[in-house]
C-alpha positions in Angstrom: 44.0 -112.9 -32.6 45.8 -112.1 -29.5 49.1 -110.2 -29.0 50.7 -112.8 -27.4 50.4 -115.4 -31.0 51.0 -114.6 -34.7 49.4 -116.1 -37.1 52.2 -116.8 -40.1 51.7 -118.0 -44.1 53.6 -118.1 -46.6 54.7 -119.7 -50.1 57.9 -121.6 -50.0 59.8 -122.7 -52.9 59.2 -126.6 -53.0 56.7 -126.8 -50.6 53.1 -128.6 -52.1 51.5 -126.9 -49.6 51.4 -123.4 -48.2 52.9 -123.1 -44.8 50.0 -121.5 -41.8 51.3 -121.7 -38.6 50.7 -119.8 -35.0 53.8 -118.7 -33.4 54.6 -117.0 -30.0 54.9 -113.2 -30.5 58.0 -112.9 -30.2 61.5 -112.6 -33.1 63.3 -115.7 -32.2 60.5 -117.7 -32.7 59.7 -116.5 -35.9 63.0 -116.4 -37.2 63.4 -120.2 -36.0 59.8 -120.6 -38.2 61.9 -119.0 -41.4 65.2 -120.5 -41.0 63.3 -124.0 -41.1 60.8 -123.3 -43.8 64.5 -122.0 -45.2 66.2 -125.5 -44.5 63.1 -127.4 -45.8 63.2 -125.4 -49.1 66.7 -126.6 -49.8 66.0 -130.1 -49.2 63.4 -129.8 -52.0 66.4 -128.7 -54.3 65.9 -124.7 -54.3 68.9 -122.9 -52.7 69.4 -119.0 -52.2 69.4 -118.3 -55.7 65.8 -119.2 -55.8 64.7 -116.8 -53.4 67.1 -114.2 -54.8 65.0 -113.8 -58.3 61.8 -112.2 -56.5 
C-alpha cells in the first residue's frame, strides 16, 4: 500500500457487514469516513452510549 491511500476496517455497531474502505491519506478524509460510519450506526438505533461501553 502506498502513502498516499489508507486502507480502513472496522466493526460498527449495527452494521451486518464490516466496513473496508481505501481513503486518501490524509485526516479530513478519514474523519469524514468515521463521522458517517458514526451517522449510519445511529440510524441502525445505536447512539453514543453504545460506543461508550467499550
Amino acid at each position: 500500500m502506498s502513502k498516499a491511500k489508507w486502507l480502513i476496517a472496522a466493526l460498527v455497531p449495527g452494521f451486518k457487514r464490516q466496513p473496508l474502505n481505501k481513503i486518501d491519506a490524509d485526516a479530513p478524509s478519514l474523519l469524514k469516513l468515521l463521522q458517517r460510519w458514526r451517522d449510519e450506526a445511529g440510524q441502525a438505533g445505536h447512539d453514543q452510549a453504545d460506543r461508550r461501553r467499550l
